[in-house]
N, C-alpha and C positions, 0 to 999 in steps of 0.2 A: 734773694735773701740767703738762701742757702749757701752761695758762692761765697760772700762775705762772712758770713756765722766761720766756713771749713778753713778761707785765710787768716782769719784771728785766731782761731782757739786752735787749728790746727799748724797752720807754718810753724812755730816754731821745734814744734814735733818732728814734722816731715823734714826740715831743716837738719837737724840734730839727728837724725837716722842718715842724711845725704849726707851729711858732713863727714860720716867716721871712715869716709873714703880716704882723710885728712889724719888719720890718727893712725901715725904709723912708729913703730919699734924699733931699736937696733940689735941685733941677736947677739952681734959682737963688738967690743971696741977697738976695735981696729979698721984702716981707711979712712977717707976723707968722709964730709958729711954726706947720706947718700948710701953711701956704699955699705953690704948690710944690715941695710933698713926695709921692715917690710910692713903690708896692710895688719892692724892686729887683728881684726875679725877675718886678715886670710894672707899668711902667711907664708902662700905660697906664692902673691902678690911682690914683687919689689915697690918701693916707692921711689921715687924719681928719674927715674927713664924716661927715656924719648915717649914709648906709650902709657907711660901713667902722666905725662904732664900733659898729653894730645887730650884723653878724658875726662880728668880731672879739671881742666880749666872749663873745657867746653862745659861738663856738667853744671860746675861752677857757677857759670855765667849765666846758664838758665837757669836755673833756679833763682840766685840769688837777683841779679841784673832783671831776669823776664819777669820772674813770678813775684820776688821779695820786693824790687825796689819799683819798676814800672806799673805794677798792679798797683802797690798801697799807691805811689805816688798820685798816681790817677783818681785815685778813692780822695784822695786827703786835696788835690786842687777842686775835685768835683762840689767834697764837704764846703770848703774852703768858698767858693764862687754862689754858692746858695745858703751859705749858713744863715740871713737874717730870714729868708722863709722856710727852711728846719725848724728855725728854733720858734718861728712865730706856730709852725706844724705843732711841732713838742708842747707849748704852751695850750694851746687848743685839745688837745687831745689829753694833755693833764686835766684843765678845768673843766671839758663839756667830754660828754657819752662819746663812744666812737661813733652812731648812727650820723652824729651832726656834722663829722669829719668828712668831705667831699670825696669821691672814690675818683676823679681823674688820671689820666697817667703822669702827670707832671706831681701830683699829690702823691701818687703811690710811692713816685721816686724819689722825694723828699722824705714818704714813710721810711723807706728802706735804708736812706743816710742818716735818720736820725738815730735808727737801732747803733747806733757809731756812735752819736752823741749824748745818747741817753743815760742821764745819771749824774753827769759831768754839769759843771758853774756853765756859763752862758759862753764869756772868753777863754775856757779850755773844752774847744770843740774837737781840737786836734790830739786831746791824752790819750786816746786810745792807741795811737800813732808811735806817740811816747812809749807807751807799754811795748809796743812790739820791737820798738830798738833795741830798748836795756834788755828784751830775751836773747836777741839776738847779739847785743854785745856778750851777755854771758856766755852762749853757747861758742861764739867766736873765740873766745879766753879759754874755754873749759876744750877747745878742739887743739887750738893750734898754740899753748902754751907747753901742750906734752912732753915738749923737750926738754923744757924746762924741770927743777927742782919743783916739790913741792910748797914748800918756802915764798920762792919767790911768783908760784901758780895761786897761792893765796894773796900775798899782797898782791897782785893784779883786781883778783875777785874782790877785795876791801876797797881798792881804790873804786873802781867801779859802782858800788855799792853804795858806798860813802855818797857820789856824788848824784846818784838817784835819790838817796834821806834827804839831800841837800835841795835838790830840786822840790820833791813832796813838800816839804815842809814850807818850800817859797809860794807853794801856788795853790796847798790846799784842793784839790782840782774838782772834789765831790762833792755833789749839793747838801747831801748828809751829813756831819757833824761826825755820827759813829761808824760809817764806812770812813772816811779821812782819819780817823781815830783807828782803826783795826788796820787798815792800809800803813801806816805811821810803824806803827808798832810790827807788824808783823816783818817792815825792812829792816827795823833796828836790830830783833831779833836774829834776821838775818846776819848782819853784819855780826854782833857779838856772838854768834854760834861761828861762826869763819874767825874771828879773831881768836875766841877760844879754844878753836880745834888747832890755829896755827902753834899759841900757847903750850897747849897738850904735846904737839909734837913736838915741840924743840927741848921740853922737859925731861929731862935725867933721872928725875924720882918719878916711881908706881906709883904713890901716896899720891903725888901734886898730878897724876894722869887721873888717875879716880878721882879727885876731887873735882876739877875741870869737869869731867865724862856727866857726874852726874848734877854740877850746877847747867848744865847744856839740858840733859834732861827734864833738871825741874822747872827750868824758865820756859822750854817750851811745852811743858804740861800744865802751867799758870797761864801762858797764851793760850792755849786752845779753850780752856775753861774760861775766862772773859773773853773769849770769842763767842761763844755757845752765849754767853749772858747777856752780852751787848746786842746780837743779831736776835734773840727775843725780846730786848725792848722793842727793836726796830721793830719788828715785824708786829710788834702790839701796838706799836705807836701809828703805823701805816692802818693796821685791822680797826683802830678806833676813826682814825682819818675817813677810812672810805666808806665807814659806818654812818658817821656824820654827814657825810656828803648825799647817803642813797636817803635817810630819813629828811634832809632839810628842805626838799620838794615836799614833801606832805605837812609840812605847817607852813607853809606859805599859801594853800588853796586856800580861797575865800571864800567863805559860807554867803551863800546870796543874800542878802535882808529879806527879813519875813515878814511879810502882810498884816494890816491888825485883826485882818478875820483869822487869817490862821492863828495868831495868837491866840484869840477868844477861841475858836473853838479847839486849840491847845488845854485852854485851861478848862473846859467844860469836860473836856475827855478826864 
């Protein structure tokens, strides 16, 4: 469980720290491409020499090939080949106790693929999958556009962007209503903070830079406050849910029928 929890929430991290192997400078402009180009976190580094291409690919290729693509892949055919008894798992363990969930090891290992699935509509077993590409396309754009203008390092990140709102929106992928809702919103806002920042910089006026700077501000200080409002519905709406489920065994016990002696001598007491 552990393994899976550090390649989700972590690869993209450990990615983005291996990568700035990849984010290299040119000190001068002059020479071909290449030539006075160095690592920026080390400068004393060249980039593209016979030994920074021998390391950098090999690194490359483990990480990205070993750890990025053949790990999930194996995760996402394994989800993929068990999904109708995951989900029949996830179902069971939403409506009954955990005591009543079997502790086998073929159970256990459906337990642990469902922490993958959990959250997610029935037919998007695979989003979490989705989530770890668009980080990794972003970190991909955000390493190896550096050559690139600012300008055109933004429209990459828009296009990108864009076409993930466009996905969300087609598939909805959360059984929640207000996580699909805060999810939504929070890529849009994305996208409008990258188009505004690109806005900001091509602008010639301070006045039209301030005014940009602080609509960037105030939209994402309106999103984190119905962030905060919407995740306490949720989280009252789930506190009333499991509230009702632990009280609905206690009015279903049937009181045995009572005797007519004990009734008589009920009422003589």
């Amino acid at each position: 469980h552990g393994i899976i929890v550090v390649s989700f929430f972590l690869f993209p991290v450990i990615l983005r720290q291996c990568l700035n192997i990849f984010q290299c400078r040119r000190l001068a402009d002059v020479g071909e491409l290449g030539e006075n180009t160095y690592i920026n976190y080390s400068p004393h580094l060249q980039c593209w020499d016979g030994k920074y291409l021998v390391w950098s690919t090999g690194f490359l290729s483990s990480v990205i090939l070993g750890w990025g693509l053949l790990f999930h892949y194996s995760l996402f055919r394994l989800l993929r080949t068990n999904r109708q008894h995951i989900w029949s798992l996830i179902e069971a363990m939403r409506e009954a106790s955990p005591t009543r969930v079997s502790k086998n090891q073929h159970q256990e290992t459906a337990a642990l693929l469902a922490f993958i699935w959990s959250g997610y509509k029935k037919e998007c077993y695979y989003w979490e999958f989705t989530i770890i590409t668009r980080k990794v396309c972003l970190i991909l754009i955000s390493i190896f556009t550096n050559y690139l203008s600012f300008k055109w390092r933004t429209i990459f990140i828009l296009i990108t962007v864009l076409i993930i709102v466009r996905l969300h929106i087609g598939y909805q992928p959360y059984q929640e209503r207000t996580i699909n809702l805060i999810e939504g919103s929070s890529l849009f806002l994305l996208y409008f903070t990258a188009l505004f920042g690109l806005l900001m910089f091509t602008m010639e006026s301070e006045i039209g830079k301030q005014a940009f700077y602080y609509i960037i501000i105030l939209a994402n200080g309106i999103f984190i406050v119905l962030c905060l409002i919407y995740l306490l519905q949720l989280a009252f709406r789930l506190f009333r849910a499991n509230r009702a489920a632990v009280e609905e065994p206690r009015h279903k016990i049937e009181v045995a029928p009572s005797s007519p002696e004990m009734i008589e001598g009920a009422k003589q007491t």
